[in-house]
N, C-alpha and C positions, 0 to 999 in steps of 0.2 A: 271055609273057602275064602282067600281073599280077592280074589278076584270081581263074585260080585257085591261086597261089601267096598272095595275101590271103586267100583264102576258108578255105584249110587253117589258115591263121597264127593267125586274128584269129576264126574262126567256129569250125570244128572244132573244131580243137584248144583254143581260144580263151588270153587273154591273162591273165599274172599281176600285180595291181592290184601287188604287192610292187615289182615290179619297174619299175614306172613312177611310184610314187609322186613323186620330184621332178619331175613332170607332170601330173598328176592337178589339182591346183588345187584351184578349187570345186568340184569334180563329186567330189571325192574321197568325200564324205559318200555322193551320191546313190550309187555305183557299189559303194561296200563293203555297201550293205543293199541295193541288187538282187542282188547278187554272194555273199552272207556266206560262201560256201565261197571266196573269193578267185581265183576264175579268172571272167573277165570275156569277154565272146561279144559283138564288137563289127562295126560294119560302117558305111563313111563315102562322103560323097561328096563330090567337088572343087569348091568354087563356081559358078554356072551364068553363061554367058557373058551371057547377056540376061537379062533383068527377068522376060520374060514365056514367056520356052519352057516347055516341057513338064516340063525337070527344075526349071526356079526354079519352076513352080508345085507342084513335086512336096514338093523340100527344106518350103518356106515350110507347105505343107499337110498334112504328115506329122502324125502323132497317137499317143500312148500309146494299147495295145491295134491298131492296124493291123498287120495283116498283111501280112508282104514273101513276096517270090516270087525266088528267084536263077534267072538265065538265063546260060547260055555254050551256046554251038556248035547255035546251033537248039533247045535242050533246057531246059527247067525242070529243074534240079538239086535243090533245095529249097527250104524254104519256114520261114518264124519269124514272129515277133511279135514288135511292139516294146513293149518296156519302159522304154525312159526316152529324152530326147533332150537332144542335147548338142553345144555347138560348142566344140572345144579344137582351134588348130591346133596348139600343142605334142604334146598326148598323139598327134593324127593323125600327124605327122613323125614320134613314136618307133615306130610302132605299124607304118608304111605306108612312110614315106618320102614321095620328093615323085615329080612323072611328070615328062615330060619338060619342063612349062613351066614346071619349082619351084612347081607348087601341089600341096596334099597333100589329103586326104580328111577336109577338116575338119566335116563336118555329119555327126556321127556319129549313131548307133541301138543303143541297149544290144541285144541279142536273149534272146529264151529262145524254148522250146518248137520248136526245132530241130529239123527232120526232114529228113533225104537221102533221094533216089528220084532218077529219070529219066525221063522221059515228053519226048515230041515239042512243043513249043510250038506249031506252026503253026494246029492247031487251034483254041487257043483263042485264041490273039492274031487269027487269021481273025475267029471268033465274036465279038470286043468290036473289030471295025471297027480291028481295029491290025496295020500290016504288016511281017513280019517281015525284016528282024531288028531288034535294039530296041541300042540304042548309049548309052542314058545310063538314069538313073534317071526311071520313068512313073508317073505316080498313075492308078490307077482308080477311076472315079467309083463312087462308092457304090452306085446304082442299079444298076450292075453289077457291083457285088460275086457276089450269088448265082451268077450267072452262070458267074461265072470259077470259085467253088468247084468248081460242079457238075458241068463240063466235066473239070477236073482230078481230081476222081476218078473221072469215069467213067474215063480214061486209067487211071488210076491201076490200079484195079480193085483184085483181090488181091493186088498185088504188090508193095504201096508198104513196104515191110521197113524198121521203122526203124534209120537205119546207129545216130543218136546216140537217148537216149531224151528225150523231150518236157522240157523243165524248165519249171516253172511260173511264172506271174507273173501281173502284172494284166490281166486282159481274157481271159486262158486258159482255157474251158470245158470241154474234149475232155474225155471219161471215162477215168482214169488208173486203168490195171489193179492197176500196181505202183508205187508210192509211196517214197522216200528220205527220209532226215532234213532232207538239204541242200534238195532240192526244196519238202517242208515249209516250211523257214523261209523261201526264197526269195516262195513265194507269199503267206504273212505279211507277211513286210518289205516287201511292196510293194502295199500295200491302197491307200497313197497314193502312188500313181506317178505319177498325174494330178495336179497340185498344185493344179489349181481344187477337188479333193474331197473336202477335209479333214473337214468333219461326216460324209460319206459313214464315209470311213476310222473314226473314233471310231462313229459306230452301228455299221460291221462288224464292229471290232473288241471291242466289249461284247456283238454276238450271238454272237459265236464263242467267246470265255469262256464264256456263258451254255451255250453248245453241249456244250464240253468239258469243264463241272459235270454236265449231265444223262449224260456217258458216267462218267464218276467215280460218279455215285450210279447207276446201273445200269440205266438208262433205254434206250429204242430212241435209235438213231443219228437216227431220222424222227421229228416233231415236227407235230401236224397247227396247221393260223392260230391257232385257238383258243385253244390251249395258247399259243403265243407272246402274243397278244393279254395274253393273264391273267396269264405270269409274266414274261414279257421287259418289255410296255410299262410297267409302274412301273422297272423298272433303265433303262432309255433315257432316261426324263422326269426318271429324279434325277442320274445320270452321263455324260447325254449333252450333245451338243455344245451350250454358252450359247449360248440367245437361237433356236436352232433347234429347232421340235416335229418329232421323229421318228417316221415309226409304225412297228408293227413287220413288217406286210405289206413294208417297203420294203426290208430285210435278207432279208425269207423269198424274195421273189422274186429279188434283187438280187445276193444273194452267189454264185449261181452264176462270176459273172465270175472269182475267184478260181481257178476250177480245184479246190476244194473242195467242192464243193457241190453238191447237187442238187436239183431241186424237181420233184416227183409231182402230175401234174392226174389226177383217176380222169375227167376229161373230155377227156384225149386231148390236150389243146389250147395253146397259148403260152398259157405261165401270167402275161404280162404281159398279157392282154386278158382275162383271166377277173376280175372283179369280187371282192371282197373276202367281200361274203357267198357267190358261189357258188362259190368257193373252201373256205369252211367245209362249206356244204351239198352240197359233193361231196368231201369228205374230202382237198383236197390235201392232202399233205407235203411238208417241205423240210429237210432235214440235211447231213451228212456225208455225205460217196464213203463208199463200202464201206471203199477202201484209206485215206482219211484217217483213219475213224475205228479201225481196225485198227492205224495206227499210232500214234494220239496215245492209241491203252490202251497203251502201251510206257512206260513210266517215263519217262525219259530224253526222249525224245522229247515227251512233254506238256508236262515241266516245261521245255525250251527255249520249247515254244512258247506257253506263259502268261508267263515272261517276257520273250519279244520283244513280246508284244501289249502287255503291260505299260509294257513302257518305250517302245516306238515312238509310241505314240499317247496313252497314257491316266495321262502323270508327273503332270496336275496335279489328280487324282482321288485322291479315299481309296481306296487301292486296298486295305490291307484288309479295308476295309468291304464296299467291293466284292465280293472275293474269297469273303467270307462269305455274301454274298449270294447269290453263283451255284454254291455247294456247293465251292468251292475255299480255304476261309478257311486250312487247312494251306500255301499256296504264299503265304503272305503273308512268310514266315520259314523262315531255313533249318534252324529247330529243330522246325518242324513246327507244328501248330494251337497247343499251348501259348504258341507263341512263346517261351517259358521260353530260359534258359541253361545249358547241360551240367553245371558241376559246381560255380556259385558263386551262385546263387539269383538273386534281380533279377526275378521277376514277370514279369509280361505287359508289352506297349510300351501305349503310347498313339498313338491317332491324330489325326490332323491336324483332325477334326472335334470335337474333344472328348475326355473319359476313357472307355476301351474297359470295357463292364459287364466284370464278374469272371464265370468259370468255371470248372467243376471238374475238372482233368483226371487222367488217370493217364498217368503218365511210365515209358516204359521202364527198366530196370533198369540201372546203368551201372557196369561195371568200375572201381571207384577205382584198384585197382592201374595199369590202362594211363594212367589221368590222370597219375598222378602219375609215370610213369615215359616221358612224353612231357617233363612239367614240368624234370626234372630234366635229361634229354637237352640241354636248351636251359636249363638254369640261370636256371628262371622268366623269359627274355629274349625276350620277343615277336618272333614271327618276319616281322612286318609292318614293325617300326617299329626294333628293339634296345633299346627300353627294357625296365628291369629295376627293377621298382618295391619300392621297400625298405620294409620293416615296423619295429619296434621290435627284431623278435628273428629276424626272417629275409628273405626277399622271396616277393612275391606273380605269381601269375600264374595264365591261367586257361583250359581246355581246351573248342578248339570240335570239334564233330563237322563234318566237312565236307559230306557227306552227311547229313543229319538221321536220329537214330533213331526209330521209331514212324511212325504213320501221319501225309499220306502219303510222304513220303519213302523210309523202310523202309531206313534205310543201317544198315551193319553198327557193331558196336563192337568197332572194331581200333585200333589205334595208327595203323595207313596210312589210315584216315577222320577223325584229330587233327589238331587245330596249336594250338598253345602262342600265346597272344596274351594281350598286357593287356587292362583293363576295356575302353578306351576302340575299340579295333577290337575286339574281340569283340561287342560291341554291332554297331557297322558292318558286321561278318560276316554275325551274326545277321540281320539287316533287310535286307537283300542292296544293303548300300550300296557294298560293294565286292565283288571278284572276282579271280580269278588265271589268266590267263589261260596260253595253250599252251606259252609261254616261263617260264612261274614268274615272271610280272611283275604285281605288283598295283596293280590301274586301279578308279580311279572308277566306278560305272555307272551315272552320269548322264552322263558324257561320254565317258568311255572314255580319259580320262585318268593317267599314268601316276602312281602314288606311290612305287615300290619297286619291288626285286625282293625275292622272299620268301625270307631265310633258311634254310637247310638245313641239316641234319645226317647225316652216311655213316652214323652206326646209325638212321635216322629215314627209311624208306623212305614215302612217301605214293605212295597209287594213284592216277594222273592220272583216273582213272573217275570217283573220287568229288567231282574239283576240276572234272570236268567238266559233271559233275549241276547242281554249286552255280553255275558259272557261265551253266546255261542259264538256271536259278532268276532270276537279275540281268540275261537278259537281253545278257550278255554277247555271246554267240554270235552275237546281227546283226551286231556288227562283223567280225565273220569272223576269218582269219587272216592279218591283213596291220596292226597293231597295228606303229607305231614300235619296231624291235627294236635297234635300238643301245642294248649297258650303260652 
């Protein structure tokens, strides 16, 4: 049977993007940022013999965010959601192979939010007028959607024990007790999963910044219309999507789909049929999960996930500006709010919309001795590039902190938080235009393209934690760990 020999391969256990890349193709982009932890949870189906049966209307009518349901042996086995959709007969032949007529499962379904169980089918394929057993892929009409939930958990009851735990993605609601990093960025990088919902994505992704300023300035996770109305709809109207007026009631209610999110009626009621004022005059709220916001107060964790919103959605924004705006103006640089340079002056950056006003800051105190004793380690020679910039009377170079010290970054001053870089990447460090990623290869972070591997030295230990920080900083991390690794 191969059906559940696929199920284990390709769902369970699920697939590594590394290892199919000369297959991947177009989809490569869309699968590494559902995917960023690099294992892929796929499931296909063989073309359908007619135009008009039940699986060609199923294939043709499938949707980001629909829910699948796996059947073998009489039994609902589990159940997922789809995340992204995709026709590759390549990637299907390495993934599945072909059956017995050399056709292969080429109408694939990224999944997430996976869950194993067991329960008897009869009943509910009885109840939606379908007889069992079921031999191909079947769409359920949406009107009976409810239907079909409500039956399968009565089955269910208390015993539905998750084998794998929920992974997050677009359209994912459920209340997530316990929350991951990966999971995190997964329902991030995929705000735009649906590709007709691009302004969508840019409004969500500017309330959720805004969201994860008010847990930075020490605000409730809950947030009542109001408060949004007053401080969210001026950032929407200057940084949101041209030519589209957004309001902010459409994020407050809306962003539930994420799997992040919740929204409080004190009326009890679907918060999409409660009216906008009575909304306010009954105090709803809408914020963070308990467990999201408990993890984006994590260091580490925030800062990936300001710069995947950063870079997925919002490259051609002053993001600066931005960032200042919604009480995150330190995640603009990886020197921290100064923006400043470690140990060669150079001022503040300017932004794209103009000269940024001056401010007064106070700069953590910094060990000359480890600057200069990284410098020397690497014979002023930049560990990005190997240039070695000559002076009149010696050669120059200039020490970045990987980790930024001071607020909010808060990285240590060690030698293993250095790298030795000229002006000209040091700057690009600074602004988080580049990154180094899990192989010590430094890539662009607008493309994720590669420039180098970064030079080393055996007495010049660096802590991957702190290269890890910087590259969530850039954003790096949606791309996962599946980065072109040939030197």
């Amino acid at each position: 049977m191969r059906g559940p020999k696929h199920f284990h391969h390709s769902v369970r256990t699920g697939i590594r993007l590394s290892e199919y890349e000369h297959v991947l193709g177009e989809n490569a982009d869309q699968l590494k940022r559902l995917f960023p932890d690099g294992v892929a949870r796929l499931w296909g189906a063989t073309p359908a013999q007619k135009e008009r049966n039940a699986k060609a209307v199923a294939i043709r009518e499938r949707r980001v965010g629909d829910e699948v349901l796996f059947y073998g042996e009489m039994k609902f086995i589990a159940r997922a959601r789809i995340l992204g959709l995709l026709h590759n007969p390549g990637l299907a032949a390495e993934v599945w192979g072909f059956d017995e007529n050399h056709r292969t499962w080429e109408h694939i379904m990224a999944l997430g939010d996976v869950i194993e169980f067991e329960v008897p089918a009869a009943p509910v394929l009885t109840a939606l007028d379908m007889k069992p057993p079921l031999w191909s892929l079947t769409l359920v009409p949406a009107a009976k959607r409810k239907l079909h939930l409500h039956l399968l958990d009565e089955l269910l009851g208390g015993q539905a024990s998750t084998v794998r735990r929920p992974v997050l993605g677009k359209g994912i609601a459920a209340p997530v007790e316990s929350l991951g990093r990966g999971d995190l960025q997964r329902a991030l990088g995929t705000l735009d999963a649906d590709t007709s919902a691009g302004p969508r994505a840019r409004s969500e992704s500017l309330t959720l910044l805004w969201a994860i300023g008010r847990l930075v300035t020490g605000h409730d996770r809950m947030a009542p219309l109001d408060v949004w109305q007053s401080q969210l709809g001026p950032i929407l109207s200057e940084f949101g999507p041209p030519g589209v007026a957004v309001s902010p009631e459409y994020p407050f209610r809306h962003l539930s789909d994420s799997g992040l999110w919740e929204v409080e009626s004190a009326e009890h009621r679907d918060p999409d049929l409660v009216s906008v004022a009575a909304s306010i005059e009954s105090g709803g709220r809408a914020g963070f999960r308990r467990a999201a916001a408990r993890l984006l107060r994590q260091p580490l964790a925030r800062a990936e996930a300001i710069g995947l919103l950063c870079a997925s959605y919002l490259d051609d924004v002053d993001q600066p500006e931005l960032l200042e705006r919604v009480g995150l103006g330190g995640y603009a640089y990886a020197g921290g709010s100064d923006g400043g340079q470690d140990d060669s002056g150079g001022g503040g950056r300017s932004g794209r919309r103009g000269q940024r006003r001056q401010v007064t800051v106070s700069r953590p105190d910094r060990d000359k001795r480890l600057v200069e004793r990284v410098k020397l380690l690497h014979g002023h020679r930049c560990q990005v590039c190997g240039l070695r910039l000559e002076t009149r009377f010696s050669h120059y170079s200039e020490a970045a902190h990987i980790q930024g010290l001071g607020h909010p970054h808060n990285g240590p001053d060690k030698t293993s938080n250095l790298l030795c870089l000229c002006p000209n990447h040091h700057v690009q460090f600074d602004t988080l235009a580049l990154f180094i990623d899990e192989d010590w290869i430094v890539r662009r972070s607008q493309d994720g393209s590669r420039i180098g591997v970064l030079r080393r030295h055996p007495e010049h230990h660096i802590d991957e934690r702190y290269v890890e920080y910087h590259r969530g900083l850039c954003g790096g991390n949606r791309l996962g760990s599946t980065h072109d690794r040939a030197l």
